[in-house]
BALOBA-1460 file (C-alpha; in Angstrom, 3 decimals):
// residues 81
<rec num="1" residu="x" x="-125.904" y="-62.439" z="80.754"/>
<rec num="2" residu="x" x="-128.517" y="-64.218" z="79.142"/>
<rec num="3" residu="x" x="-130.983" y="-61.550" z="79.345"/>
<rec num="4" residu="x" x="-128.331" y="-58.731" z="77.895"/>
<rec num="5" residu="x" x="-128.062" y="-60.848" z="74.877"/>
<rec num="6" residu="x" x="-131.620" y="-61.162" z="73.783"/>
<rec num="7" residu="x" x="-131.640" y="-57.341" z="74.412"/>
<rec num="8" residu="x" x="-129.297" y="-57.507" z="71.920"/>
<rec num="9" residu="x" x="-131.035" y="-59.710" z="69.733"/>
<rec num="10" residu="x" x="-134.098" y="-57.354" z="69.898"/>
<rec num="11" residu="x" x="-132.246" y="-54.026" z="69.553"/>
<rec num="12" residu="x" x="-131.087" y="-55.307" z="66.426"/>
<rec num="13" residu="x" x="-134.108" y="-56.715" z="65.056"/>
<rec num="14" residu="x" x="-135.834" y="-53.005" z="65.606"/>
<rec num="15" residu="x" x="-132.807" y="-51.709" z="64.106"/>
<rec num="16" residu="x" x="-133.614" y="-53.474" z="61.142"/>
<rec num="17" residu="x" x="-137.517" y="-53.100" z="61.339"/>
<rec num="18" residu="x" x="-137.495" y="-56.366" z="60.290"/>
<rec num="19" residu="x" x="-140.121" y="-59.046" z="61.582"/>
<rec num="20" residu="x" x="-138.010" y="-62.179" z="60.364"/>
<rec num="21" residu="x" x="-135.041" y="-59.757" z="62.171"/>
<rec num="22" residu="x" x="-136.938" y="-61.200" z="65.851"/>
<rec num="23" residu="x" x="-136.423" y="-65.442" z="64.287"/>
<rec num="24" residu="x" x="-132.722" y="-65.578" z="66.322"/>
<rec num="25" residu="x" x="-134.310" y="-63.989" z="69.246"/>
<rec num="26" residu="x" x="-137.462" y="-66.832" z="69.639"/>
<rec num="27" residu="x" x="-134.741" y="-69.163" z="68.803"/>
<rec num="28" residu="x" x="-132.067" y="-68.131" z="71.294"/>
<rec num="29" residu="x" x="-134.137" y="-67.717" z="73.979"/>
<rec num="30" residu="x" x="-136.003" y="-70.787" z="72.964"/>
<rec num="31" residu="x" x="-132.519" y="-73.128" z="73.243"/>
<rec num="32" residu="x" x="-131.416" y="-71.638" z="76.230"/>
<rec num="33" residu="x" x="-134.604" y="-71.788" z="78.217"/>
<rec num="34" residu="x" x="-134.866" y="-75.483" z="77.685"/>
<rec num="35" residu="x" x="-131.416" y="-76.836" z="77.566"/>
<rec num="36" residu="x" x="-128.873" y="-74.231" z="78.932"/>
<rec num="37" residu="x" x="-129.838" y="-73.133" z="81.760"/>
<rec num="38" residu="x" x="-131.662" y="-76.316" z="83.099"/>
<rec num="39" residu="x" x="-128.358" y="-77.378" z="82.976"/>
<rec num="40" residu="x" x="-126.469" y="-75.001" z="85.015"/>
<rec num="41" residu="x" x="-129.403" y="-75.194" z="87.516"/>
<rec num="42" residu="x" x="-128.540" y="-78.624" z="87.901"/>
<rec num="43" residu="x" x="-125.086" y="-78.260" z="88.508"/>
<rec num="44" residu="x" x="-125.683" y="-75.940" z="90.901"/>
<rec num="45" residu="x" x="-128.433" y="-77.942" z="92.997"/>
<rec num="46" residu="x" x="-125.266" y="-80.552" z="92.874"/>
<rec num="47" residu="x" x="-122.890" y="-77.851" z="93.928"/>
<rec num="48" residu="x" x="-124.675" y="-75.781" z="96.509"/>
<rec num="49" residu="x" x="-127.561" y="-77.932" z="97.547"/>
<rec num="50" residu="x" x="-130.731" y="-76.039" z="99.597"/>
<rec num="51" residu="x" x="-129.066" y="-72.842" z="99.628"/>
<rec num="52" residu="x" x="-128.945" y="-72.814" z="95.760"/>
<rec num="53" residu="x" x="-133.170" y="-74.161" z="95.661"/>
<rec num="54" residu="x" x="-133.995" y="-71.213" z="98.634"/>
<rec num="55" residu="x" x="-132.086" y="-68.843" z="96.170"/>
<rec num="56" residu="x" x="-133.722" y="-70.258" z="92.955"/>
<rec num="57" residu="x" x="-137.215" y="-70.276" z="94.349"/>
<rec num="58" residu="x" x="-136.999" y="-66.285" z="95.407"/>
<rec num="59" residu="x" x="-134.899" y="-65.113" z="92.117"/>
<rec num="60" residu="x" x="-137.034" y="-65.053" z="88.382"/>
<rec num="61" residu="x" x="-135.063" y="-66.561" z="85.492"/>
<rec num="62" residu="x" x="-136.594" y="-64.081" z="83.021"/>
<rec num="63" residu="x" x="-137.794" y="-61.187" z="84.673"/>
<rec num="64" residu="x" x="-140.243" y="-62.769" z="86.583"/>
<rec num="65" residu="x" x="-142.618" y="-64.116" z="83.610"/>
<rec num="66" residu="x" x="-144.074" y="-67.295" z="82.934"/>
<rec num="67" residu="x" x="-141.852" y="-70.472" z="82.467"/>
<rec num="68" residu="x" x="-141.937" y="-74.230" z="81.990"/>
<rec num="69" residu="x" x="-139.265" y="-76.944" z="81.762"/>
<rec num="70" residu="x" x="-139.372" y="-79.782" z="79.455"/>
<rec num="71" residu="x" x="-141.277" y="-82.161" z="81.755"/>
<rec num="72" residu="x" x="-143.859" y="-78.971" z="81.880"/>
<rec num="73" residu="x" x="-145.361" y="-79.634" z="78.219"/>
<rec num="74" residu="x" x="-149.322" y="-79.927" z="78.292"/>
<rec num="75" residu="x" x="-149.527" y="-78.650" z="82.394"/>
<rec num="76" residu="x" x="-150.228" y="-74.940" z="82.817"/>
<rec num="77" residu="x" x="-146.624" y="-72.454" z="82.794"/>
<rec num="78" residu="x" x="-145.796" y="-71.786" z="86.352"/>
<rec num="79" residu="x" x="-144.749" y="-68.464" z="87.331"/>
<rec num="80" residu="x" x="-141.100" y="-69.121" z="89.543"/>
<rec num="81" residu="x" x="-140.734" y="-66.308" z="92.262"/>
C-alpha cells in the first residue's frame, strides 16, 4: 500500500518534470519509514508474536533496500531480508 503510493508520488513528479515535484515523495516516505510503520510492526510483534518476527525477518519493507529505525542513527543501515 505504502509502496503504490510513493509510485504515485513519483509518477506525478515525472509528470510534472519537476525536481521540487519529488519534495512529498522524500517526505512521505521519510514519515512513514520512521513513525508509521514502526508502529504497526509493533502491534503486530504484540499481536502475533514469533510468527510475525520469522515473517518480518524473511519479507523486505521496501523492496529489499537499505533501512534503519530511529535507534539506527550514526550505526551503518542494515539491509532486512
Amino acid at each position: 500500500m505504502y509502496l503504490g503510493l510513493a509510485g504515485t508520488l513519483l509518477a506525478h513528479a515525472i509528470a510534472r518534470r519537476s525536481p521540487s515535484a519529488v519534495i512529498p515523495l522524500v517526505g512521505f516516505v521519510r514519515l512513514i519509514d520512521r513513525y508509521q510503520i514502526p508502529a504497526e510492526e509493533k502491534a503486530l510483534e504484540e499481536r502475533f508474536g514469533q510468527a510475525y518476527l520469522d515473517y518480518k525477518e524473511a519479507v523486505p519493507r521496501w523492496l529489499n533496500v537499505p533501512v534503519s529505525s530511529p535507534g539506527d542513527l550514526g550505526r551503518e543501515s542494515k539491509v532486512r531480508r
